[in-house]
Backbone as ProteinMPNN parsed JSONL, in Angstrom:
{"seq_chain_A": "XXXXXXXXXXXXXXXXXXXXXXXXXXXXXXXXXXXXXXXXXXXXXXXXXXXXXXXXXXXXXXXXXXXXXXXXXXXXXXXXXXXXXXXXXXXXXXXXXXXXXXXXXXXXXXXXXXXXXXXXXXXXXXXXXXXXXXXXXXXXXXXXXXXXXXXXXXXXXXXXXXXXXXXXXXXXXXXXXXXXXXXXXXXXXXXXXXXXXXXXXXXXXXXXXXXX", "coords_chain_A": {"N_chain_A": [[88.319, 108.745, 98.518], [90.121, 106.608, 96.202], [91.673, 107.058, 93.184], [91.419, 104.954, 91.204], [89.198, 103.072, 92.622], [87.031, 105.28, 92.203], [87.034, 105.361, 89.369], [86.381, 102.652, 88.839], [83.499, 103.151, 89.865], [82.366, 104.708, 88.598], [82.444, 103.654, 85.85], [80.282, 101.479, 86.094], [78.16, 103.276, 87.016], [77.923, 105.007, 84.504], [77.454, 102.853, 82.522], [75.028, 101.866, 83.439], [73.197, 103.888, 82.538], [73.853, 103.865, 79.895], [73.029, 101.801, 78.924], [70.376, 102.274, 79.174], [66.879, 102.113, 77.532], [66.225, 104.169, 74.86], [66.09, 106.784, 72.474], [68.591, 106.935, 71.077], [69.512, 103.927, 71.22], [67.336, 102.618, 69.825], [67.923, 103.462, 67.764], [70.597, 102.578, 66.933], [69.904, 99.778, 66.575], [68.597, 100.164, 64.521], [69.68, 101.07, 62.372], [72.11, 99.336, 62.406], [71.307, 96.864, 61.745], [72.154, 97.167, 59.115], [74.5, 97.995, 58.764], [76.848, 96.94, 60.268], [79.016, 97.915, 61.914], [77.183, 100.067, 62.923], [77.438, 100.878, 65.488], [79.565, 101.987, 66.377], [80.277, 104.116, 64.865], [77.844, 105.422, 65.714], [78.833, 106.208, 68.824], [80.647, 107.795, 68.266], [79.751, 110.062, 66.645], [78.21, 110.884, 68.858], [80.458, 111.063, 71.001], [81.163, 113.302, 69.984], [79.577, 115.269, 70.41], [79.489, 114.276, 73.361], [81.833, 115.139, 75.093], [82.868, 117.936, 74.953], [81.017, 118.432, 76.199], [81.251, 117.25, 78.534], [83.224, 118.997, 79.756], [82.546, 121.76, 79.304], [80.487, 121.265, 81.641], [81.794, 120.832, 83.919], [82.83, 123.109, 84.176], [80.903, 124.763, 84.868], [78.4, 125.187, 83.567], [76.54, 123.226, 83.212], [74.372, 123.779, 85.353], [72.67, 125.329, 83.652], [71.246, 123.448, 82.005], [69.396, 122.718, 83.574], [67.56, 124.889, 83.596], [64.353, 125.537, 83.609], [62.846, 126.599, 81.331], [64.944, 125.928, 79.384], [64.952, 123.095, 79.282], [62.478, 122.905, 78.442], [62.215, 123.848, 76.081], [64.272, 122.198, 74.983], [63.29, 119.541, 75.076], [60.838, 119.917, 73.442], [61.975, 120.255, 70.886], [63.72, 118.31, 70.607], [61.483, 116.703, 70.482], [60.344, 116.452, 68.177], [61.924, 116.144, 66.369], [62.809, 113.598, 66.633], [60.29, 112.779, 65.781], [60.393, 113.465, 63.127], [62.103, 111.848, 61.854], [60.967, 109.392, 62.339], [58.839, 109.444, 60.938], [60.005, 109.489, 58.546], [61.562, 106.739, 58.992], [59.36, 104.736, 58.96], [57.962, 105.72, 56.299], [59.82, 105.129, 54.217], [60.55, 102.427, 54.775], [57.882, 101.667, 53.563], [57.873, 102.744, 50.82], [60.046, 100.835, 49.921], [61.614, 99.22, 47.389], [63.878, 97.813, 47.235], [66.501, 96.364, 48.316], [68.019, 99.115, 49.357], [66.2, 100.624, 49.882], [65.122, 101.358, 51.878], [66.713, 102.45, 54.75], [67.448, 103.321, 57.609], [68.515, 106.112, 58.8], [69.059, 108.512, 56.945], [71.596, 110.825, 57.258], [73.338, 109.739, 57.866], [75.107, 107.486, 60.524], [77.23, 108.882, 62.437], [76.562, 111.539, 62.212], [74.062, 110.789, 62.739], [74.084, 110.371, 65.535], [75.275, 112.662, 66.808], [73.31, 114.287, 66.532], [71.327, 113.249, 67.795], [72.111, 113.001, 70.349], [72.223, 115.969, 70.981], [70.061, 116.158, 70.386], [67.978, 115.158, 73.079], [66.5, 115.676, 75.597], [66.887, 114.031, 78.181], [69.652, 112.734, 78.208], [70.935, 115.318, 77.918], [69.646, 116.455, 80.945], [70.988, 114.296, 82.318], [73.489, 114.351, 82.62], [73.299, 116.815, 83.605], [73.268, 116.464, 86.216], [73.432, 113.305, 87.791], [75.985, 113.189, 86.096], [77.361, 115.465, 86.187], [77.841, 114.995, 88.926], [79.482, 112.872, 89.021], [82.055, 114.109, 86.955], [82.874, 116.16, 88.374], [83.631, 115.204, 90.59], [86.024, 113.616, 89.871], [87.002, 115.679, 88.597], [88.12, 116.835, 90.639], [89.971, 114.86, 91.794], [92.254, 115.446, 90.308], [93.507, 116.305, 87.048], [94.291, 114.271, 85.02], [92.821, 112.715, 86.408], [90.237, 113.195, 85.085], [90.474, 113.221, 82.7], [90.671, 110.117, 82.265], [88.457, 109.577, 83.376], [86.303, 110.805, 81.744], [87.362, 109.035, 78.868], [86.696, 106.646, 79.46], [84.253, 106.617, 80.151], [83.222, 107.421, 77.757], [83.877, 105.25, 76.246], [82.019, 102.945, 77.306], [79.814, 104.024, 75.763], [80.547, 103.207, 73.695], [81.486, 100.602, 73.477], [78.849, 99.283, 74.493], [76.87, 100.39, 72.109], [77.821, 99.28, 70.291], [77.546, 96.299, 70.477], [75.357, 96.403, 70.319], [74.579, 97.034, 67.272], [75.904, 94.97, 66.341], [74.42, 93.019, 66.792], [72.266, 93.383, 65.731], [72.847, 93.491, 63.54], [74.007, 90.781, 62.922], [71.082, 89.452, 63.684], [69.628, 90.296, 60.789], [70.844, 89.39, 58.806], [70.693, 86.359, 59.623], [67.77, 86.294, 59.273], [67.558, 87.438, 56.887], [66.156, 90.058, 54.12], [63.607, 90.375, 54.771], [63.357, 90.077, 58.132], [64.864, 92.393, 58.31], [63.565, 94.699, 57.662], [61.726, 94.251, 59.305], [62.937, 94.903, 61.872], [63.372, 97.174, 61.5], [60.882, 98.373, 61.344], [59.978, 97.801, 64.244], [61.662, 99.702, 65.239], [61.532, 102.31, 64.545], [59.369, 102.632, 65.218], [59.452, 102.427, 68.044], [60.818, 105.213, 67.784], [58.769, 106.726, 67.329], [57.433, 106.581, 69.833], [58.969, 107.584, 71.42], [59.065, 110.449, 70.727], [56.7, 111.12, 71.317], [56.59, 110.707, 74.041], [58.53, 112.956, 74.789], [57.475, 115.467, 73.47], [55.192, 115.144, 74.719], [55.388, 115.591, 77.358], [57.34, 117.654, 77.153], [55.364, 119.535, 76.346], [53.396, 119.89, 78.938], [55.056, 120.71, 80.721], [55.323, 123.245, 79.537], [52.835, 124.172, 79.347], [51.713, 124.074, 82.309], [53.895, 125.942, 83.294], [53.079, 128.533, 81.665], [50.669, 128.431, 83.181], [51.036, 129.073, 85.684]], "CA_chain_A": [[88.194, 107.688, 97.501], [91.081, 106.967, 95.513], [91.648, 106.919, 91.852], [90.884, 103.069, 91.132], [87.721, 102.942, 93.177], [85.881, 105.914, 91.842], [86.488, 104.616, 88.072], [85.424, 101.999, 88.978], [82.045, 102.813, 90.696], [81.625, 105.738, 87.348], [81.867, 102.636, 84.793], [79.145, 101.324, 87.125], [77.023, 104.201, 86.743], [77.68, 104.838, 83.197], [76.426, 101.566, 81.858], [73.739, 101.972, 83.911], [72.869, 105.035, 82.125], [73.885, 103.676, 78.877], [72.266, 100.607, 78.632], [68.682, 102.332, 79.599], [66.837, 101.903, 76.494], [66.182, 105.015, 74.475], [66.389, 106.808, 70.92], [69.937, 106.152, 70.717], [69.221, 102.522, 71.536], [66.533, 102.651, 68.6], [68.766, 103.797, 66.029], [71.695, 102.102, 66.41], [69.721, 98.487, 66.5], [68.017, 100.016, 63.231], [70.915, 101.044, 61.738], [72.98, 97.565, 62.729], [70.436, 95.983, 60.732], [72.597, 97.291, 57.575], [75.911, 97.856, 58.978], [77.588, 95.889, 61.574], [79.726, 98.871, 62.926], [77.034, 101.393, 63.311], [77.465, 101.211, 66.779], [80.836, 102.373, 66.913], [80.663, 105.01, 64.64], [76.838, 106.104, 66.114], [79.245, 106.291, 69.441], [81.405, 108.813, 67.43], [78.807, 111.088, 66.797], [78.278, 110.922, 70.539], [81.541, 111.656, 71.465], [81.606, 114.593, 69.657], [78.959, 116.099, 71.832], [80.0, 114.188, 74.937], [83.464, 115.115, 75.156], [82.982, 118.902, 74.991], [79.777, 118.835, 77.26], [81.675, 117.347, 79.874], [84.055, 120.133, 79.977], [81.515, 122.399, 79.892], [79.545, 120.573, 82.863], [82.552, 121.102, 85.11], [82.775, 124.981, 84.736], [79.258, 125.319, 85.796], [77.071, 125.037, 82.548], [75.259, 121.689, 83.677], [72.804, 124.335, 85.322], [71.76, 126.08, 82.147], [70.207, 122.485, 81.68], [68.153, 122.775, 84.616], [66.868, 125.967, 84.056], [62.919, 124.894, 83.092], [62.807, 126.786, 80.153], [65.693, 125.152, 78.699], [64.775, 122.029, 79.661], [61.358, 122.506, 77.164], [62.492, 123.849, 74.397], [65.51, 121.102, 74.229], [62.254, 118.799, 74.749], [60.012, 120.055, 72.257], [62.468, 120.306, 69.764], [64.01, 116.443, 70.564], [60.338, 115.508, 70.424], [60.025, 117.08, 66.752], [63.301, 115.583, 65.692], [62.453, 112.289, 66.871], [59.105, 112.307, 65.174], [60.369, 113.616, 61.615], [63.544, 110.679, 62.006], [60.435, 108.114, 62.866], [58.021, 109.093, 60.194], [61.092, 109.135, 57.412], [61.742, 105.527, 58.473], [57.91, 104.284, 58.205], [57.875, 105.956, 54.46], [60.922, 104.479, 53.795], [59.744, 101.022, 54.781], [56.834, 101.421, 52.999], [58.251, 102.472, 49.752], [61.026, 100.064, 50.039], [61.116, 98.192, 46.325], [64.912, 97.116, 46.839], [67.022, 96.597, 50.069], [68.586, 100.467, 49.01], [65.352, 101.689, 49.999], [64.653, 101.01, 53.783], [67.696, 103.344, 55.517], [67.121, 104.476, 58.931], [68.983, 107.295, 59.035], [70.259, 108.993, 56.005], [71.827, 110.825, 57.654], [74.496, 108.716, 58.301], [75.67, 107.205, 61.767], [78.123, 109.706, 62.881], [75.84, 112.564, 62.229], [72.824, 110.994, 63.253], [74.191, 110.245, 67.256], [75.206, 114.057, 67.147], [71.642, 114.809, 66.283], [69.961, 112.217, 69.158], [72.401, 113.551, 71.321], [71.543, 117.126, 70.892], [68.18, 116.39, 70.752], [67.761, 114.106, 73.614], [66.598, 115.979, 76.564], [67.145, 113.135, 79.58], [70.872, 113.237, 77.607], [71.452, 116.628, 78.976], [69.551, 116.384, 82.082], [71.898, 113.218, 83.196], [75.022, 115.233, 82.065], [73.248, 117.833, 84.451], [72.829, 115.578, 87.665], [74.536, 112.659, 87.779], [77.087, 113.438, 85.189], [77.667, 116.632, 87.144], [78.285, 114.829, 90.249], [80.78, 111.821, 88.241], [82.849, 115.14, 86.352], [83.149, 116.982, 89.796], [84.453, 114.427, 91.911], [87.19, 113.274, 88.784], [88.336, 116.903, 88.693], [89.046, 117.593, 92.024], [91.223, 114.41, 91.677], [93.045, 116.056, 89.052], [93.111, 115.967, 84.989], [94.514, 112.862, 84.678], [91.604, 111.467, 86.682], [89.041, 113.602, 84.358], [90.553, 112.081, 81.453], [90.65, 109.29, 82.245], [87.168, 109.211, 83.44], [86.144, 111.316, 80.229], [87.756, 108.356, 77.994], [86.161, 105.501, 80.24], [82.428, 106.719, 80.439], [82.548, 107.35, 76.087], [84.477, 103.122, 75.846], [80.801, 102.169, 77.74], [79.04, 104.049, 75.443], [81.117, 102.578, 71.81], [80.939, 99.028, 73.889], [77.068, 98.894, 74.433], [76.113, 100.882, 70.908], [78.489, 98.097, 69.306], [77.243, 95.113, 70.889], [73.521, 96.175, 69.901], [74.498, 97.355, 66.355], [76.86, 93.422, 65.806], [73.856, 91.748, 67.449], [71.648, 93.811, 65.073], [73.503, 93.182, 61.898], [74.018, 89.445, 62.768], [70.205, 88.536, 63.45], [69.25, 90.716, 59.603], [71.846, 88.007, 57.688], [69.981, 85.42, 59.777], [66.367, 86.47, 59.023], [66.971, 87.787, 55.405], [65.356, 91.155, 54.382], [62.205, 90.547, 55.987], [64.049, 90.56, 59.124], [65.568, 93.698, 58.288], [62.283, 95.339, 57.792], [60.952, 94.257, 61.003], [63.779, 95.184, 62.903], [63.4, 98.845, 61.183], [59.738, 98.874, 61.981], [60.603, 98.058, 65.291], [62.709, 101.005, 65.978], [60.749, 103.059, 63.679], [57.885, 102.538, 66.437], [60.477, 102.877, 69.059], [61.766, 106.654, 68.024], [57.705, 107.377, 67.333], [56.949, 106.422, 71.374], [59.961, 108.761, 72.257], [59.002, 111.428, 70.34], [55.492, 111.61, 71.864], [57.071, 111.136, 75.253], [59.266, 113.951, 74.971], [56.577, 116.675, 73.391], [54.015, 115.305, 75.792], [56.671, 116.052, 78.707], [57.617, 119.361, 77.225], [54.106, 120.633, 76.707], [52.589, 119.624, 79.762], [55.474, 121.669, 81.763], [55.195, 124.728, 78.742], [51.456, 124.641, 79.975], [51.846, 124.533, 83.611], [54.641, 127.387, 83.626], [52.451, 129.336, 81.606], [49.431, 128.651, 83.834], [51.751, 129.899, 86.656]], "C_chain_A": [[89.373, 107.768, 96.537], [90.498, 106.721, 94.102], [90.533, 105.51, 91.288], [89.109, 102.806, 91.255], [86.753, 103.828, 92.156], [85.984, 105.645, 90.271], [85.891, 104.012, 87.682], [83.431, 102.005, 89.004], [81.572, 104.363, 89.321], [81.604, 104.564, 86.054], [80.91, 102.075, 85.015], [78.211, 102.077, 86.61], [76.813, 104.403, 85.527], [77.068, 104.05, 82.651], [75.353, 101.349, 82.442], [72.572, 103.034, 83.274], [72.79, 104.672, 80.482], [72.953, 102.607, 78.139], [70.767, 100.97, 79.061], [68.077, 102.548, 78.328], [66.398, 103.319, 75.715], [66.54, 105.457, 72.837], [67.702, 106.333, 70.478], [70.035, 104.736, 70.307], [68.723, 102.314, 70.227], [67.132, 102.497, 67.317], [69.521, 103.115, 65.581], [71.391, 100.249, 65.872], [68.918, 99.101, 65.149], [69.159, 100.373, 62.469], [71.992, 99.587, 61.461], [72.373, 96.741, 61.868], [71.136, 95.802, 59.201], [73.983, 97.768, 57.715], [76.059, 97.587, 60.062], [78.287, 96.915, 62.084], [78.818, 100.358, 63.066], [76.765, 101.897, 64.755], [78.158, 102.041, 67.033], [80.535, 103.757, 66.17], [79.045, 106.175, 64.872], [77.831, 106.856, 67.395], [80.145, 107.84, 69.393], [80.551, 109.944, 67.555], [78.19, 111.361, 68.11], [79.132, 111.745, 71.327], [81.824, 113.078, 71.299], [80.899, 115.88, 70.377], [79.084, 116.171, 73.049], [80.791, 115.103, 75.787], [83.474, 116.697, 75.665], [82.036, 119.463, 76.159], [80.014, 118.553, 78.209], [82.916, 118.547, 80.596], [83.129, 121.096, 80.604], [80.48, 122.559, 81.261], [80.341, 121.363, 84.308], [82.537, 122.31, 85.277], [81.889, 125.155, 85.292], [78.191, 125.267, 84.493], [76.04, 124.337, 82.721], [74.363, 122.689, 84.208], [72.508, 124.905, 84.592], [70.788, 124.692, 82.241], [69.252, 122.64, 82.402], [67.196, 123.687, 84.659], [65.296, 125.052, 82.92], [62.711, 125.011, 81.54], [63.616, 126.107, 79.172], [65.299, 124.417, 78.39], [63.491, 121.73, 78.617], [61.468, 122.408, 76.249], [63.756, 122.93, 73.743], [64.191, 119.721, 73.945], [61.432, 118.65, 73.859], [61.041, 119.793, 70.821], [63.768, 118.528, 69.568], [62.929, 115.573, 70.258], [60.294, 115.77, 68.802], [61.056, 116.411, 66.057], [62.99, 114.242, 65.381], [61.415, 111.267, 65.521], [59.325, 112.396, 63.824], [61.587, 112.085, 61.25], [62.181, 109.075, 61.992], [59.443, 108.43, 61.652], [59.05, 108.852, 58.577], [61.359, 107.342, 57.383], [60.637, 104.629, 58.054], [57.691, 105.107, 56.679], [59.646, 105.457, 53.62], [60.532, 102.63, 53.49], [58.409, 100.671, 53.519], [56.95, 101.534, 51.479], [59.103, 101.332, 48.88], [60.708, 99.232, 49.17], [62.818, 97.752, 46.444], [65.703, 97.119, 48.516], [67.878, 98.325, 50.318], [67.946, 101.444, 49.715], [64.881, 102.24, 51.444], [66.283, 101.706, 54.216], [67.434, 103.711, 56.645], [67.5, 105.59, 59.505], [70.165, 108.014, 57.503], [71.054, 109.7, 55.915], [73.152, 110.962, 58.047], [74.773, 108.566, 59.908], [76.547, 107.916, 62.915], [77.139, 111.148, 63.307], [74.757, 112.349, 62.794], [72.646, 110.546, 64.927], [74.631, 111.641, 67.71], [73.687, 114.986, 67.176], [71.101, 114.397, 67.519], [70.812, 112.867, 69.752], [72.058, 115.172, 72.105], [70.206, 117.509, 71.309], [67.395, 115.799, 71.949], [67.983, 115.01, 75.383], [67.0, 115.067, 77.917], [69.081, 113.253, 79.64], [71.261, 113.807, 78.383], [71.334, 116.567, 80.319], [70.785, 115.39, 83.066], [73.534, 113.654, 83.235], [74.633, 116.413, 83.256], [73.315, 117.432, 86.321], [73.592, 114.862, 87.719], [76.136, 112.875, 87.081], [77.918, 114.467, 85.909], [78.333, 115.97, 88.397], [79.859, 113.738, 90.163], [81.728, 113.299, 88.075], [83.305, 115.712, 87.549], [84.338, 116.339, 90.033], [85.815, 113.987, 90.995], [87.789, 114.846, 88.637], [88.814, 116.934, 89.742], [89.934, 115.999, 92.028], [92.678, 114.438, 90.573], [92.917, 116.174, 87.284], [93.168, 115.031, 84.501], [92.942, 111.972, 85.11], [90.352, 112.06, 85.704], [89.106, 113.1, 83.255], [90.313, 110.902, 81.189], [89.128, 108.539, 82.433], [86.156, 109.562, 82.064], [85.982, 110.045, 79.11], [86.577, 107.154, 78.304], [84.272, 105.56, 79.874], [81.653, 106.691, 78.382], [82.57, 105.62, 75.906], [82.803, 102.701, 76.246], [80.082, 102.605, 76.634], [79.325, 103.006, 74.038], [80.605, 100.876, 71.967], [79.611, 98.589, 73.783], [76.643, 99.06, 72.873], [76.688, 99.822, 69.774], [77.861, 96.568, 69.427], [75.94, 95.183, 69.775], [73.533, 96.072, 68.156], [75.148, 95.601, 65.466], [75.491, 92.557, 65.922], [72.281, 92.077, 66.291], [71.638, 93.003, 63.492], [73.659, 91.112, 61.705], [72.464, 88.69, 62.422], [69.426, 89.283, 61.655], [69.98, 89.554, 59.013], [70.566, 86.72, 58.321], [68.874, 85.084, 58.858], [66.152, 86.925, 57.456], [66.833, 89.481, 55.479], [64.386, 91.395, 55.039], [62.941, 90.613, 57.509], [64.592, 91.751, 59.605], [64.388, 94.763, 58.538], [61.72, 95.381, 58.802], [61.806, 94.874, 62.019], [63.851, 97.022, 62.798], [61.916, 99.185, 61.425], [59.536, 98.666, 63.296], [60.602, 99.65, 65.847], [62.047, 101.948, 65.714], [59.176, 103.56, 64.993], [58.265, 102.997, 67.72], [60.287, 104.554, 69.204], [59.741, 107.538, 68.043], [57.295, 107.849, 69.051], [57.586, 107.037, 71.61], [59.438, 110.149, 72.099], [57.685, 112.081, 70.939], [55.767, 111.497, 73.134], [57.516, 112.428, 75.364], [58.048, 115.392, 74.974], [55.762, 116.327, 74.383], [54.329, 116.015, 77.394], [56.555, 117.893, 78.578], [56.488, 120.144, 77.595], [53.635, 120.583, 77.741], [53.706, 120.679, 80.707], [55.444, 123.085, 81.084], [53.512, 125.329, 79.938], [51.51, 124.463, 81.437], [53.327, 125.265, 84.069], [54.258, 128.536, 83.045], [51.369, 129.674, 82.571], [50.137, 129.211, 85.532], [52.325, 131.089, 86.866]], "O_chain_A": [[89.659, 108.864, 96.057], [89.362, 106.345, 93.813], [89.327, 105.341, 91.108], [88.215, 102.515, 90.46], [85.898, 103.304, 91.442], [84.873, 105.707, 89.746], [85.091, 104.105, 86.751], [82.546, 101.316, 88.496], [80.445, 104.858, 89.333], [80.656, 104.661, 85.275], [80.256, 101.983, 83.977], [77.431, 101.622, 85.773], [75.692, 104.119, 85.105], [75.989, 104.403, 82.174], [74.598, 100.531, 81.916], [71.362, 102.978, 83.491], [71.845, 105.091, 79.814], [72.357, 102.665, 77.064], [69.981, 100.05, 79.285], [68.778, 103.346, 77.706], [65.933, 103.836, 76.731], [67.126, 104.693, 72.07], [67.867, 105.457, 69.628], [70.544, 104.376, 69.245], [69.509, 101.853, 69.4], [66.976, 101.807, 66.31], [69.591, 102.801, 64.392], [72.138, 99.572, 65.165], [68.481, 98.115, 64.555], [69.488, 99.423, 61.759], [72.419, 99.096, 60.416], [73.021, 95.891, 61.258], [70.943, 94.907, 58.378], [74.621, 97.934, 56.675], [75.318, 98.045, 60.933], [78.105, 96.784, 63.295], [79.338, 101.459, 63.245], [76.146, 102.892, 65.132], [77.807, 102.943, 67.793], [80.54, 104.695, 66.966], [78.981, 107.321, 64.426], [77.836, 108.082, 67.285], [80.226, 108.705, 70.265], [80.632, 110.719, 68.509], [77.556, 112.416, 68.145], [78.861, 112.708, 72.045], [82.433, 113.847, 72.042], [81.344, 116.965, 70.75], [78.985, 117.133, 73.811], [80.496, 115.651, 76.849], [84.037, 116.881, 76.743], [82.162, 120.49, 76.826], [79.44, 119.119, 79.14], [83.244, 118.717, 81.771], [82.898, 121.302, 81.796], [79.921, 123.552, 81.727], [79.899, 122.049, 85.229], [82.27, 122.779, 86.384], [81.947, 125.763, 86.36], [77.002, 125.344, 84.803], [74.87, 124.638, 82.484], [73.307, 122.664, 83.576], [71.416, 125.303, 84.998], [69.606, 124.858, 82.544], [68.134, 122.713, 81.893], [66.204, 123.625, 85.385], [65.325, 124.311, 81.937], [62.503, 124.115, 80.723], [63.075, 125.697, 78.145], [65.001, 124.423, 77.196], [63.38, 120.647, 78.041], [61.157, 121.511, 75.467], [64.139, 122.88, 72.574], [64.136, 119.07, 72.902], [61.153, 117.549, 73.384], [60.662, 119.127, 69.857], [64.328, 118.004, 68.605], [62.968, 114.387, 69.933], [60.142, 114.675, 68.26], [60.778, 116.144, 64.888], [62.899, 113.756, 64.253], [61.481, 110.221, 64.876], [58.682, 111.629, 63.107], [61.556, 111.524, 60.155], [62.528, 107.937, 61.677], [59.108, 107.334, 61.202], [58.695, 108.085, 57.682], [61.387, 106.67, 56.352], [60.737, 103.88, 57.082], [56.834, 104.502, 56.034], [60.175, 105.655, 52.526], [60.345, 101.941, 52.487], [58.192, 99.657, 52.856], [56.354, 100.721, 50.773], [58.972, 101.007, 47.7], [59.824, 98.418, 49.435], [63.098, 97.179, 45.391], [65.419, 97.763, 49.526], [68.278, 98.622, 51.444], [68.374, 102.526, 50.118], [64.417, 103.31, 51.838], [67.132, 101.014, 53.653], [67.046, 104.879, 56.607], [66.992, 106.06, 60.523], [71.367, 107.986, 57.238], [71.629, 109.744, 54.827], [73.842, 111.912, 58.419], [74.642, 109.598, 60.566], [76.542, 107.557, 64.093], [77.046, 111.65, 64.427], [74.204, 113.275, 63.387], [71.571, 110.398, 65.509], [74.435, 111.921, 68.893], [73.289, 116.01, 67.73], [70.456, 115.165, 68.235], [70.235, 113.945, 69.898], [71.772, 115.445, 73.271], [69.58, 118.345, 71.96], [66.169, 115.906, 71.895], [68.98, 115.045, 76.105], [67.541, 115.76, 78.778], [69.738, 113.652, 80.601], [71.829, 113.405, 79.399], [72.327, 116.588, 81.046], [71.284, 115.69, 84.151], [74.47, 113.183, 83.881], [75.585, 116.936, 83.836], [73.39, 118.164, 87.308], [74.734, 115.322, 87.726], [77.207, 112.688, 87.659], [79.101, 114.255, 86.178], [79.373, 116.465, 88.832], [80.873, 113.767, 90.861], [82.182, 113.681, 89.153], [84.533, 115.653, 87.604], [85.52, 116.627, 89.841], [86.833, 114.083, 91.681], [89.0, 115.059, 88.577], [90.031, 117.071, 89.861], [91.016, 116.31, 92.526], [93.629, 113.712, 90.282], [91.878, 116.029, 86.64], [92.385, 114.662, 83.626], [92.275, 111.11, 84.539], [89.417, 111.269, 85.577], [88.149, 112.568, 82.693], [89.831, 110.51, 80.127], [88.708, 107.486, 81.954], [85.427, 108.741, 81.507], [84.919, 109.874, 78.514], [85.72, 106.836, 77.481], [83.445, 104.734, 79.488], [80.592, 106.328, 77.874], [81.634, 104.902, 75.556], [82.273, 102.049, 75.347], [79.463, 101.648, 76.171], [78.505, 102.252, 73.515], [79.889, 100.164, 71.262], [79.264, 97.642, 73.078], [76.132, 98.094, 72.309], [76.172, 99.587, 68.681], [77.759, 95.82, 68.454], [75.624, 94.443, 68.843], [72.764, 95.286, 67.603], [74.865, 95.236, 64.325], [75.383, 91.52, 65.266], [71.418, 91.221, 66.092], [70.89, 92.347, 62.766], [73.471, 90.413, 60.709], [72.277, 87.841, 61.551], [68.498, 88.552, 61.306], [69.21, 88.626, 58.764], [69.698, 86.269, 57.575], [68.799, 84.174, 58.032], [65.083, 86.871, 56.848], [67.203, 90.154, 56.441], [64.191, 92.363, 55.774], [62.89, 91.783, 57.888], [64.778, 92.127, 60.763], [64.354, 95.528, 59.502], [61.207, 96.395, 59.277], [61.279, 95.355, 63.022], [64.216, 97.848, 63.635], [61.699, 100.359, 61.727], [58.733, 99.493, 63.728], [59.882, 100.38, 66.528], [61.818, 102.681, 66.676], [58.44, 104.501, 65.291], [57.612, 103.782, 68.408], [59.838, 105.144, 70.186], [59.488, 108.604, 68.603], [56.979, 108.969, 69.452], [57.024, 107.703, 72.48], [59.343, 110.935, 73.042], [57.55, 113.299, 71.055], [55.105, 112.342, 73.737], [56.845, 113.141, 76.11], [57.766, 116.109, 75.935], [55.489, 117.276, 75.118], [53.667, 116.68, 78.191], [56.105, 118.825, 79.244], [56.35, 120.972, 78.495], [53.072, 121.674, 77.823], [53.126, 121.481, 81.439], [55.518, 124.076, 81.811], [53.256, 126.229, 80.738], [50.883, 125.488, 81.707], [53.769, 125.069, 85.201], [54.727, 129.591, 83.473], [51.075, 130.838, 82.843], [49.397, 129.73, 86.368], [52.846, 131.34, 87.953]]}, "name": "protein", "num_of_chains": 1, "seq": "XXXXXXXXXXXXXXXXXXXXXXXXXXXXXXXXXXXXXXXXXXXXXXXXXXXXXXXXXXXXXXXXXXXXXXXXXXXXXXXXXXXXXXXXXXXXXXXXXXXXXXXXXXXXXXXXXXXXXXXXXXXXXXXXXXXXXXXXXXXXXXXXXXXXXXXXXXXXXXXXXXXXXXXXXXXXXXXXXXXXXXXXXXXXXXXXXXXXXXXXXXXXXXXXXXXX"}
């Protein structure tokens, strides 16, 4: 496969990966609600985990992710994250006597896609599997092609997290504050359903590797 092709068919996969809906997803359309670029710079805080984890991937780390145990306690403790990030924005909302007051991530944007990323077991896992199998095949065509694939697979993520965060920020002006509010209880509801995915995930494999 030459160069060309397999960029190709990893921008492919990436946005396939990127665009699946998730806390990230959540944040940045609650965030967008109150700035128009917190896509780009949620993306940022991305990168900063990406970037280094795909390095990492290629030496051989991607199986640490796999190992089970890992794999819980990045779960439990993404589900816990999730849930304190989702009950902050429902008491936010609810106090909310000025548009100052409703924030979804205080955070800030940069810091708070280093956080979801961190915390965001599927994240890792797809960095451990697929990601693993994209990073491979781009080294063994050299550095240039890892870079290049490297650069390519973050552009999908800044592209998507921008779109959502412009398309965010545009329909809040539309709709007013009340708009804004809904769009943060939304998400707010969003990062809650993740967060009980994730712990329900973790515990259920904590308790059947203990019961083993």
């Amino acid at each position: 496969m030459n160069l060309v092709s397999f960029l190709i068919q990893a921008v492919v996969i990436s946005f396939s990966g990127v665009m699946a809906p998730g806390p990230v997803t959540a944040v940045t359309i609650g965030l967008g609600a109150r700035i128009r670029n917190a896509g780009a710079l949620v993306a940022v805080g991305h990168g900063i985990v990406e970037f280094p984890l795909m390095v990492l991937i290629v030496v051989g780390v991607g199986r640490f992710f796999e190992i089970p145990s890992v794999r819980i306690g990045i779960g439990l403790a993404g589900g816990v994250m999730l849930l304190v990030m989702s009950v902050g924005m429902f008491l936010a909302l609810r106090k909310a006597a000025d548009d100052e007051a409703a924030q979804p991530a205080r955070a800030g944007p940069v810091v708070t896609g280093i956080l979801l990323s961190i915390g965001n077991p599927y994240f890792l896992l797809w960095w451990a599997t697929v990601g693993l199998a994209l990073a491979s095949r781009a080294a063994k065509l050299g550095i240039m092609a890892f870079v290049l694939f490297a650069i390519l697979h973050w552009l999908c993520d800044l592209v998507w997290l921008e779109v959502l965060s412009r398309a965010s920020f545009r329909g809040s002006k539309v709709f007013g504050r009340r708009g804004q509010r809904i769009v943060m209880a939304i998400c707010a509801a969003a990062l809650l359903f993740f967060a009980g995915m994730f712990l329900f995930k973790a515990t259920r494999d904590l308790l059947a590797m203990t019961a083993g």
